[in-house]
Backbone as CSV, one residue per row, in Angstrom:
resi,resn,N_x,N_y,N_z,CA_x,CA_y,CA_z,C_x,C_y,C_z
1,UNK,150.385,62.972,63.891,149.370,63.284,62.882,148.143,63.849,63.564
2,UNK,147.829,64.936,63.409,146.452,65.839,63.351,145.312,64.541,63.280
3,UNK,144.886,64.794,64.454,143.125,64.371,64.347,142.177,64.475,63.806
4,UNK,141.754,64.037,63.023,140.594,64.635,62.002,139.370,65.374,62.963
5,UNK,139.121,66.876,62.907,138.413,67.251,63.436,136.660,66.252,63.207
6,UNK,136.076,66.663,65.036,134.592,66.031,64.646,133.852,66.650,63.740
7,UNK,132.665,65.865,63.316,131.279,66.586,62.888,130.653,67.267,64.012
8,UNK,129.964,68.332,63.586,129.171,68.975,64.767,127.773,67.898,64.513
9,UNK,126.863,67.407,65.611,126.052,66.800,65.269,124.955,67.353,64.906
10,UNK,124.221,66.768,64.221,123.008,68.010,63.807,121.695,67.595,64.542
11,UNK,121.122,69.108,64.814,119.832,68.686,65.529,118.782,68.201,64.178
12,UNK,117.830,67.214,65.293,116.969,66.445,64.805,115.699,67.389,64.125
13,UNK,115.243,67.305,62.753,114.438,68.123,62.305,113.184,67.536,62.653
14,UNK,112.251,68.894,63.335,110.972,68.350,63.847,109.621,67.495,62.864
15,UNK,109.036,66.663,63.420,108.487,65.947,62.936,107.209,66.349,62.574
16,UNK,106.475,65.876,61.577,105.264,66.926,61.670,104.545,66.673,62.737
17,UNK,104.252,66.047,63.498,103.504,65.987,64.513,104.000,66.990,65.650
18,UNK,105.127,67.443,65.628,105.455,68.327,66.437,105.604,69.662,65.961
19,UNK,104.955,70.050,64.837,105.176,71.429,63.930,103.560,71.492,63.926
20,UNK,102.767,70.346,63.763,101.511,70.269,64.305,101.237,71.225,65.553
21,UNK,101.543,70.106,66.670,101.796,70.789,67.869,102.189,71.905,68.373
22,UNK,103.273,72.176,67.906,103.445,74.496,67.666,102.782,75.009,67.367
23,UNK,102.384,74.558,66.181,101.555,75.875,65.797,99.822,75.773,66.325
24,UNK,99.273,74.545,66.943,98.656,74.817,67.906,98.455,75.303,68.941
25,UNK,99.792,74.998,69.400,100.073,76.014,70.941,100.363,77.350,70.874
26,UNK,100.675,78.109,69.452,100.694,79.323,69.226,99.485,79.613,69.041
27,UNK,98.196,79.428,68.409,97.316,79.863,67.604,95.990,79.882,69.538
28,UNK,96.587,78.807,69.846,96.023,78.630,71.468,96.298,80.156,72.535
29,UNK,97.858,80.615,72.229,97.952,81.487,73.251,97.719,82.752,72.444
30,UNK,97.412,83.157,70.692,97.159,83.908,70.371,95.464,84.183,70.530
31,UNK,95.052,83.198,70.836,93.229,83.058,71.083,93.319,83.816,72.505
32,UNK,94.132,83.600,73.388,93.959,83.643,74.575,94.418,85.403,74.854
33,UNK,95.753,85.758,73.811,95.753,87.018,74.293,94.433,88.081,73.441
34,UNK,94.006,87.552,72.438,92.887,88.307,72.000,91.602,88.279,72.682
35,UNK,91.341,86.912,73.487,90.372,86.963,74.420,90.397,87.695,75.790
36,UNK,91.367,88.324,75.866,91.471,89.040,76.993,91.488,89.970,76.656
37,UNK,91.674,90.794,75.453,92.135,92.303,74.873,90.294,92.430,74.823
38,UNK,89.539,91.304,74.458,88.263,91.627,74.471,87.445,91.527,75.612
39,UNK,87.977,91.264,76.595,87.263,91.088,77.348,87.713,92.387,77.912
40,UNK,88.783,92.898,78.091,89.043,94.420,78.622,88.399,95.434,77.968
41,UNK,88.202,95.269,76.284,87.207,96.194,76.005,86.241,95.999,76.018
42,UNK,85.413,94.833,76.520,83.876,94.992,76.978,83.969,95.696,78.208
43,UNK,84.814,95.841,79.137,84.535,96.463,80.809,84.417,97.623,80.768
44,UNK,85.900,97.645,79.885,86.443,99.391,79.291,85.163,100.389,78.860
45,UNK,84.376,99.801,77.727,83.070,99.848,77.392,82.248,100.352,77.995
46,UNK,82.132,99.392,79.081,80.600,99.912,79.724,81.205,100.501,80.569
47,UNK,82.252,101.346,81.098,82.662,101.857,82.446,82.570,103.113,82.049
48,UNK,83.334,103.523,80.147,83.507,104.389,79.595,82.874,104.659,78.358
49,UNK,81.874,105.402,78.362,80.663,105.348,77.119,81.037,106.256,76.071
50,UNK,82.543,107.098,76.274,83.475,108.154,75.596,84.287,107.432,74.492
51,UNK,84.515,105.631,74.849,85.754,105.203,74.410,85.726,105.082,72.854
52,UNK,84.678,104.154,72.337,84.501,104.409,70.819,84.511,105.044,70.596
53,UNK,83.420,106.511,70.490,83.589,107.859,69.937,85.357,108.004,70.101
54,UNK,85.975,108.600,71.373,87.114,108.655,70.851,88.051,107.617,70.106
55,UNK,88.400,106.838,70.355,88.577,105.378,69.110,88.368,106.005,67.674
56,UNK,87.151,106.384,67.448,86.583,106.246,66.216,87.515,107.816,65.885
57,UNK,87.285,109.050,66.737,87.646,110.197,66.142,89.679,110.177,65.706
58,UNK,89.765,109.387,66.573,90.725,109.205,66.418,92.022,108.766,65.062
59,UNK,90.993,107.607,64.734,91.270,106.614,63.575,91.134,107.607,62.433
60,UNK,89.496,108.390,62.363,89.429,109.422,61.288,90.513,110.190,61.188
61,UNK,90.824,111.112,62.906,91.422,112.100,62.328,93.412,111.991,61.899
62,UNK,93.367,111.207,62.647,95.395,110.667,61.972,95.438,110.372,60.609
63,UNK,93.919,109.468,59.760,94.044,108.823,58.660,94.086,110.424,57.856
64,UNK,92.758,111.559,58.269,92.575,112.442,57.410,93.681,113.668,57.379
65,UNK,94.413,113.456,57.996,95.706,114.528,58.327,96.552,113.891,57.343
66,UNK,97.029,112.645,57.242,97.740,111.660,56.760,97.917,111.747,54.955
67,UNK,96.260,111.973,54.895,95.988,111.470,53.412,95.815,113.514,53.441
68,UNK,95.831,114.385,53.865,95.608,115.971,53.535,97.046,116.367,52.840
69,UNK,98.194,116.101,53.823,99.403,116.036,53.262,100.144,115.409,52.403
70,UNK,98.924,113.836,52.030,99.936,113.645,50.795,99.269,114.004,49.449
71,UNK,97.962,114.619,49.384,97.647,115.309,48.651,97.989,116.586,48.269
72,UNK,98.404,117.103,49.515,98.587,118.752,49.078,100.322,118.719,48.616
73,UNK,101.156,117.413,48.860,102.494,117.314,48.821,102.449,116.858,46.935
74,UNK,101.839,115.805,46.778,102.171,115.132,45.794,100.449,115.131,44.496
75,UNK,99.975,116.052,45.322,98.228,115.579,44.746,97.607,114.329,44.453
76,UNK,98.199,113.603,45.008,98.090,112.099,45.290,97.719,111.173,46.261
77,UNK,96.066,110.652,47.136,96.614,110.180,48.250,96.311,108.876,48.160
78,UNK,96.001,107.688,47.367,96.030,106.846,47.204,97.660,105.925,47.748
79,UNK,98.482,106.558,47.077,99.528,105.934,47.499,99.882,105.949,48.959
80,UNK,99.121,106.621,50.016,99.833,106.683,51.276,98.438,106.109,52.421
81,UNK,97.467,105.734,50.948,96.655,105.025,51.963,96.158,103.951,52.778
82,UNK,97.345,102.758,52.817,97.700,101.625,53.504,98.467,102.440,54.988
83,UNK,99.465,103.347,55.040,99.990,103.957,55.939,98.863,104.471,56.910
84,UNK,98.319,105.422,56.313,96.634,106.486,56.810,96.263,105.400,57.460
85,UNK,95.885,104.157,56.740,94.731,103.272,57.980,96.041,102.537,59.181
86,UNK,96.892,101.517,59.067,97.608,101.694,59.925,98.281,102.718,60.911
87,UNK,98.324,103.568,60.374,98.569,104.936,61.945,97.503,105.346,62.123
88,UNK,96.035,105.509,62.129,94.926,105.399,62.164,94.561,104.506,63.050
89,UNK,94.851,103.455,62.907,95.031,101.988,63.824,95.556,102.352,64.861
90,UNK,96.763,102.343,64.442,97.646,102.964,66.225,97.405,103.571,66.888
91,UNK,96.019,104.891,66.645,96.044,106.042,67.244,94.782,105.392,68.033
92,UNK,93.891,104.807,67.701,92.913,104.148,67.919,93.521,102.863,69.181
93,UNK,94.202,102.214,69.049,94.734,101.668,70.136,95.145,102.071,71.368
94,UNK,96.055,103.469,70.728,96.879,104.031,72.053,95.680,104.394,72.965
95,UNK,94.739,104.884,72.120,93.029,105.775,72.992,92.831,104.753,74.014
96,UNK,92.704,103.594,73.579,92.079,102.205,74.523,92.542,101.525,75.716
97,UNK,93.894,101.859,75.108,95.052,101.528,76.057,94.661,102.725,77.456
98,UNK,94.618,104.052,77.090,94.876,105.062,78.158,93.491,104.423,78.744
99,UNK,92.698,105.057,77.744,91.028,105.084,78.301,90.636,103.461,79.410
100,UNK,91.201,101.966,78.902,91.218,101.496,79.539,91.965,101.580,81.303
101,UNK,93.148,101.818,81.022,93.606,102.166,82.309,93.338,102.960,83.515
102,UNK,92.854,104.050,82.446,91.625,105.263,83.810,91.042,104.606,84.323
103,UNK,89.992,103.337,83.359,89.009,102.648,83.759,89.194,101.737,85.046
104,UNK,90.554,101.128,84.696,90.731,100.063,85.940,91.257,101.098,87.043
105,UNK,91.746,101.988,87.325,92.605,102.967,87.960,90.931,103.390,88.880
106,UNK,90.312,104.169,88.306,88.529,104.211,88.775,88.127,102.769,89.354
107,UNK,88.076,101.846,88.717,87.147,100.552,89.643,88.718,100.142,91.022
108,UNK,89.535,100.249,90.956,90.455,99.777,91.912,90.380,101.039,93.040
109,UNK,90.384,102.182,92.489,90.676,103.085,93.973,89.696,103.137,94.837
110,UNK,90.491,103.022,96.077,89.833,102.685,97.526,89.903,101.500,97.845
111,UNK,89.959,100.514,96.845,90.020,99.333,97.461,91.280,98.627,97.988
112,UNK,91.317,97.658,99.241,92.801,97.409,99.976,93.568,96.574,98.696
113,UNK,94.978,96.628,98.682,96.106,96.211,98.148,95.723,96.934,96.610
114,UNK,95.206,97.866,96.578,95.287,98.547,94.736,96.290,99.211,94.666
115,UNK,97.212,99.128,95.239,98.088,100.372,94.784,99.326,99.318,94.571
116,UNK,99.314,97.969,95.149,99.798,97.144,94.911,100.500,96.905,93.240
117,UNK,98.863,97.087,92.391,99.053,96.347,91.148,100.428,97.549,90.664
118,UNK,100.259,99.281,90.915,101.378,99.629,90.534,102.782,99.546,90.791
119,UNK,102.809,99.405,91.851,103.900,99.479,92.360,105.288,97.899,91.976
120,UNK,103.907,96.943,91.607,104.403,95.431,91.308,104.945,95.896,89.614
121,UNK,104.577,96.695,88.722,104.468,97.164,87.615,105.640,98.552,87.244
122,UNK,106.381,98.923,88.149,106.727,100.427,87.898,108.370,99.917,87.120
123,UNK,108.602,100.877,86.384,109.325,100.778,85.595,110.600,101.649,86.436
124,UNK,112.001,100.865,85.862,113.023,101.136,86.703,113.467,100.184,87.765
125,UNK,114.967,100.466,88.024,115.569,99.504,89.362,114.711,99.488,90.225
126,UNK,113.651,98.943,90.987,113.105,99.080,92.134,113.039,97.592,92.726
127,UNK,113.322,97.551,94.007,113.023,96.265,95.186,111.919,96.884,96.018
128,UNK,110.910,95.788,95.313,109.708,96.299,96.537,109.306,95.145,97.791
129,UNK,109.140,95.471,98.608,108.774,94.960,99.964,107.236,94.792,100.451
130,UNK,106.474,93.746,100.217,105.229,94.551,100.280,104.508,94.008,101.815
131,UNK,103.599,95.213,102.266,103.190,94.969,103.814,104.251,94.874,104.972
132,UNK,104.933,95.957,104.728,106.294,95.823,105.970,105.484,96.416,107.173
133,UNK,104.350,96.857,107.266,103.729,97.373,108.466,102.094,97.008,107.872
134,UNK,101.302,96.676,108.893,99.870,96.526,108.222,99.126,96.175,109.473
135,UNK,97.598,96.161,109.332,96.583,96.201,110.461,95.809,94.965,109.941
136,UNK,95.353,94.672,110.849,94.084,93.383,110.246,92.783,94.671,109.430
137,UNK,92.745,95.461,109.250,91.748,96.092,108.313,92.465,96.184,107.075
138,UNK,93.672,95.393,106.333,94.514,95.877,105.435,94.874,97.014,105.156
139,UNK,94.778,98.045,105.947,95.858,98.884,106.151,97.442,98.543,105.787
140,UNK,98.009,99.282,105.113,99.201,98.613,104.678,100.435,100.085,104.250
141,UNK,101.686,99.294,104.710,103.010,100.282,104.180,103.464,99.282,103.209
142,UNK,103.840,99.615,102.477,104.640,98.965,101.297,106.072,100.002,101.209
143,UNK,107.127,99.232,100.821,108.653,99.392,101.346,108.777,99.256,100.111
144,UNK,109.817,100.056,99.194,110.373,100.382,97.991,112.018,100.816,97.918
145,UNK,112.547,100.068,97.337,114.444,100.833,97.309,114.625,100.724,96.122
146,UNK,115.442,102.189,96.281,115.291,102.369,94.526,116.529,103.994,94.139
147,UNK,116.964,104.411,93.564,117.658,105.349,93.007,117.407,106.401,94.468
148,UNK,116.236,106.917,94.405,115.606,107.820,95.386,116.009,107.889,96.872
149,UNK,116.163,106.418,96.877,116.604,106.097,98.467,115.193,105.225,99.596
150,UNK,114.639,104.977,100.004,113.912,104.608,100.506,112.835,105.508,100.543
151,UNK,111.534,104.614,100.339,110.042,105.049,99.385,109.155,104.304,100.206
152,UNK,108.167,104.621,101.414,107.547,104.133,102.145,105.805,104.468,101.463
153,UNK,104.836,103.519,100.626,103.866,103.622,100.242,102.895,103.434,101.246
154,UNK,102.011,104.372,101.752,101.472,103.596,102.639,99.422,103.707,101.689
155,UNK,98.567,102.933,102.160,97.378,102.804,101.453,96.332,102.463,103.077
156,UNK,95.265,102.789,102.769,94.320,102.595,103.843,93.154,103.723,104.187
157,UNK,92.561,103.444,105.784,92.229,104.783,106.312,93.850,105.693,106.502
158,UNK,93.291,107.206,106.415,94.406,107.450,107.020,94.746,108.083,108.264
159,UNK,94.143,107.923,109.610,93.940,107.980,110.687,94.983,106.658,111.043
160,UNK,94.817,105.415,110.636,95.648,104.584,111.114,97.012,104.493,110.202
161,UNK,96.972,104.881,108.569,98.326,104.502,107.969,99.043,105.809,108.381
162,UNK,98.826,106.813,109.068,99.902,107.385,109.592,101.158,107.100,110.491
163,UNK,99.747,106.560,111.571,100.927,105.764,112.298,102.012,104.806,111.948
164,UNK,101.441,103.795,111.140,101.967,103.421,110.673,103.622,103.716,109.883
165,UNK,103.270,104.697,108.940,103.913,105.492,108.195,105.515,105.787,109.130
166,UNK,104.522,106.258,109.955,105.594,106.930,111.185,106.238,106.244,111.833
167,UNK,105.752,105.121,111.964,106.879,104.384,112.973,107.427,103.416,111.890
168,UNK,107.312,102.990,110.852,108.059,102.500,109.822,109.359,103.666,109.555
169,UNK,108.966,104.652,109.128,109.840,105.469,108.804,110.983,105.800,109.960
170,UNK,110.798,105.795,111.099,111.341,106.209,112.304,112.396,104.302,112.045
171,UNK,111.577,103.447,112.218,112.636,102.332,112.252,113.430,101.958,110.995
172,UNK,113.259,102.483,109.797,114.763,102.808,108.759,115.317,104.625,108.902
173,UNK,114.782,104.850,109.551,116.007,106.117,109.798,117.228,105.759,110.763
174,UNK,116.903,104.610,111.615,117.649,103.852,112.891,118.452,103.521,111.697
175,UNK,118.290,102.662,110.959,119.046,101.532,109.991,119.734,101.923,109.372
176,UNK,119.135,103.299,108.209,119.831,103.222,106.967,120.225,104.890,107.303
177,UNK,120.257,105.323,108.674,120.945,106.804,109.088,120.785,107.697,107.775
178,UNK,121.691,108.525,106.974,121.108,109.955,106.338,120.625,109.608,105.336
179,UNK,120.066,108.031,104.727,120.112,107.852,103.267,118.187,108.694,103.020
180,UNK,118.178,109.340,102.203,116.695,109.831,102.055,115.449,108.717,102.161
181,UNK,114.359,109.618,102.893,113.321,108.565,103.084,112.070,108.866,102.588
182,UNK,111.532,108.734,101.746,110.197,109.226,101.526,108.980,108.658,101.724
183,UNK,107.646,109.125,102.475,106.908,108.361,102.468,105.415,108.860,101.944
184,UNK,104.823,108.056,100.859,103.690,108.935,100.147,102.624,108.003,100.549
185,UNK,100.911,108.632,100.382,100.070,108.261,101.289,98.680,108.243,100.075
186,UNK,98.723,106.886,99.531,97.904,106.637,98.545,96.302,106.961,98.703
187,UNK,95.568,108.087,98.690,94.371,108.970,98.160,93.950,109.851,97.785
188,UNK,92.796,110.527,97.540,92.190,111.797,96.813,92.268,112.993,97.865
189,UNK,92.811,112.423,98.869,92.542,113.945,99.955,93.599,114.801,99.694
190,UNK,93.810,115.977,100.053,94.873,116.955,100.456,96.011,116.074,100.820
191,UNK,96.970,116.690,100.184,98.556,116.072,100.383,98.328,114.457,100.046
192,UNK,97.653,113.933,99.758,97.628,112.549,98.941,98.346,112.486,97.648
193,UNK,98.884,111.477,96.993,99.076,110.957,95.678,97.406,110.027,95.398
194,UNK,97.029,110.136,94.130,95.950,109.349,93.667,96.381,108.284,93.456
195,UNK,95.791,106.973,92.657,96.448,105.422,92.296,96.792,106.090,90.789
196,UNK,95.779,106.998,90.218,96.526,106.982,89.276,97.867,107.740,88.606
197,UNK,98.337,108.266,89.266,98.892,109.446,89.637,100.607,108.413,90.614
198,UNK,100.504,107.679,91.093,101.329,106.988,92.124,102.558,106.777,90.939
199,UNK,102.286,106.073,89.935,103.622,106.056,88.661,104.222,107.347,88.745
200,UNK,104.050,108.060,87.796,104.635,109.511,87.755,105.184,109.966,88.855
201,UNK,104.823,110.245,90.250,104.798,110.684,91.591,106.016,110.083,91.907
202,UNK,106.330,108.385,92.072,107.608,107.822,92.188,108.490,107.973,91.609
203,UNK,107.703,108.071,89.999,109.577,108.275,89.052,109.858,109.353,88.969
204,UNK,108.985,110.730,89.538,109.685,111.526,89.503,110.283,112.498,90.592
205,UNK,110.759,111.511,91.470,111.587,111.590,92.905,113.092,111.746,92.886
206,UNK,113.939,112.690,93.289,115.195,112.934,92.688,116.236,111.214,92.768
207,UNK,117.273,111.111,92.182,118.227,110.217,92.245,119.022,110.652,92.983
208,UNK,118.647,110.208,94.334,119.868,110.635,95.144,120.838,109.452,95.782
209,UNK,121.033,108.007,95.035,122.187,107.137,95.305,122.842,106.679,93.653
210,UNK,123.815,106.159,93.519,124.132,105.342,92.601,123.405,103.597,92.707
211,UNK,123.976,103.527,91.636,123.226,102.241,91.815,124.088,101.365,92.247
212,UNK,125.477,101.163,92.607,126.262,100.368,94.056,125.659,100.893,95.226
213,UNK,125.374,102.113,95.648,124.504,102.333,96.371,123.515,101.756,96.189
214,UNK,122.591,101.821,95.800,121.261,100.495,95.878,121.426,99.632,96.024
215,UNK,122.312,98.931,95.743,122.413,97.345,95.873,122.591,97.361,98.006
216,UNK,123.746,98.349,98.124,123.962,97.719,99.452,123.227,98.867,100.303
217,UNK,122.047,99.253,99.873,121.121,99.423,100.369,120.042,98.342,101.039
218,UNK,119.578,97.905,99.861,119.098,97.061,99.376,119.295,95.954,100.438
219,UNK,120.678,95.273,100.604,120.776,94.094,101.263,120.716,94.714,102.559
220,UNK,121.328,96.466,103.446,121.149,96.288,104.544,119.160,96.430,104.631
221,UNK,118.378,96.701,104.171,117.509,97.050,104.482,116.505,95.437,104.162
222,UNK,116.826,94.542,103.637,116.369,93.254,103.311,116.947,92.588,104.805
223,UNK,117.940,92.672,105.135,118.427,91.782,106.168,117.148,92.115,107.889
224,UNK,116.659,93.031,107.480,115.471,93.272,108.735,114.294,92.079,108.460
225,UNK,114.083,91.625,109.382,112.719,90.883,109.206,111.592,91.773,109.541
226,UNK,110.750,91.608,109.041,109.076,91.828,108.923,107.999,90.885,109.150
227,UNK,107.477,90.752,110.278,106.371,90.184,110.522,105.193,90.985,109.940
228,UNK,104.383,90.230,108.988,103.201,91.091,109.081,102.230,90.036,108.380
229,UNK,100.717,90.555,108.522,99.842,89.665,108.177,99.377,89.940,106.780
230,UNK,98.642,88.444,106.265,98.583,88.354,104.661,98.057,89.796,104.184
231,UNK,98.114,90.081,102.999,97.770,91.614,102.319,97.296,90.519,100.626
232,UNK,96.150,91.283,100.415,95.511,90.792,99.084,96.715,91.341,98.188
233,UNK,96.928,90.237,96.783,97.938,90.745,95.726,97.249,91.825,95.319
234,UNK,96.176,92.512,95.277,95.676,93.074,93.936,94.297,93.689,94.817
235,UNK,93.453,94.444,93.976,92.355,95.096,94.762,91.481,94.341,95.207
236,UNK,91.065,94.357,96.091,89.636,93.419,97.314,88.403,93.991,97.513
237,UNK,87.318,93.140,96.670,86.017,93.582,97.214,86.009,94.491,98.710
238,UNK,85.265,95.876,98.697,85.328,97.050,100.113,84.448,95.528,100.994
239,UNK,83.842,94.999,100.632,82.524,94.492,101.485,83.232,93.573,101.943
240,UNK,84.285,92.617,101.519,85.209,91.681,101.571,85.031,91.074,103.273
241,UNK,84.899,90.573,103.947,84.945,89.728,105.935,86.059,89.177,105.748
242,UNK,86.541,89.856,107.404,87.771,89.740,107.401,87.511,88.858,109.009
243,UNK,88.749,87.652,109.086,87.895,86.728,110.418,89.050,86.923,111.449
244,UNK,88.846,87.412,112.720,90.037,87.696,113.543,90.574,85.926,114.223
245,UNK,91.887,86.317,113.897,92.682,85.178,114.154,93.029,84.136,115.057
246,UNK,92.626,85.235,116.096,92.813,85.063,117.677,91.375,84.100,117.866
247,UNK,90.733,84.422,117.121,89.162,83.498,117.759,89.324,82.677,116.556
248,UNK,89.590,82.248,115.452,89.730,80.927,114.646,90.664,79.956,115.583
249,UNK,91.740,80.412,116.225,92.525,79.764,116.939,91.757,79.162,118.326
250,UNK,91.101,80.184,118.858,90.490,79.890,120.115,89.257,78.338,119.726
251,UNK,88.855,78.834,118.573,87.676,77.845,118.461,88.275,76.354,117.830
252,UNK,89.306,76.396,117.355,89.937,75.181,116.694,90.346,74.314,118.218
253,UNK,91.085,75.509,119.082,91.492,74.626,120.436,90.030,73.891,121.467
């Protein structure tokens, strides 16, 4: 005789004290992402005295295009004017969004590890490596594998990230023999990439592996060790003191 199949057991329905509790902890991290959207447009603000005006021309002109065509379509624009202010809205956002980013893109360049924040951020397969070569002035190469083949970032003066550059690049040409190597040299000078400019610049580097190729790229070029000294996550006050190592050590002994 057949077993009487089980009951599935049922989960326990939350209590109000814990539906309490949600929707506090939602209304908590919705405070928190709006307090930061404002606090980016106060910086945004004062960095960029363009941003409202455009904001504002913006909102007008999507809503008044919006509501032109559904008048001249239907002689009617009432009905399409919940739409007009929402894409109006959007257009007004997207402005803030860019205009903010110039903004931080401007206060970060020049400063050590900024090129960091993109590269931690770039869209696509990428394994990044960061500080595979570097100086106690944070001078820095940053190591990238990716479709392209090996992507050597280097950021700094560039009197010293050449060298750098160069003898990084010289020790994965040993390693990874004909696989392509590129190495770009984060500033405003001649033959530079800008920070803001470094997105675009990477993704649009040919695909020259598959992506089984990347992977065992990837692991031979991970299996190298790298000694190198700490590198800020993110951009560093220029004025920033930096304490040589060799004499913290000397004075501790």
């Amino acid at each position: 005789m057949a077993a009487a199949p089980k009951k599935a057991s049922k989960t326990p329905k939350p209590t109000r004290a814990e539906k309490k509790a949600a929707r506090k902890e939602r209304r908590g991290k919705w405070r928190a992402q709006w307090s930061q959207v404002w606090e980016i447009f106060k910086i945004t603000r004062r960095a960029d005295r363009r941003l409202i005006p455009y904001m504002v021309l913006a909102f007008v002109g999507i809503a008044a295009v919006i509501l032109g065509v559904a008048y001249l379509l239907t002689g009617r624009f009432l009905l399409l004017l919940p739409i007009a202010i929402v894409t109006g809205l959007l257009g007004a956002v997207f402005i803030f969004s860019r205009r903010a980013q110039k903004a931080m893109y401007s206060r970060a360049d020049g400063q050590p590890g900024a090129s960091l924040y993109v590269l931690q951020n770039l869209r696509g397969d990428w394994t990044l490596t960061e500080a595979v070569a570097a100086t106690t002035q944070f001078d820095a190469v940053h190591r990238l594998v990716g479709r392209p083949g090996v992507v050597l970032v280097g950021e700094g003066a560039p009197h010293r990230v050449k060298g750098l550059l160069a003898q990084e690049k010289r020790r994965m040409s040993r390693l990874i023999g004909d696989t392509p190597i590129y190495d770009v040299m984060v500033g405003n000078d001649a033959g530079q990439v800008s920070l803001r400019k470094l997105n675009s610049h990477l993704l649009k580097l040919p695909r020259n592996l598959r992506r089984e190729q990347v992977a065992a790229l990837n692991k031979r070029v991970s299996a190298v060790a790298t000694v190198r000294p700490p590198l800020p996550k993110g951009p560093m006050p220029t004025n920033a003191k930096i304490r040589n190592p060799a004499r913290t050590v000397r004075r501790r002994t």
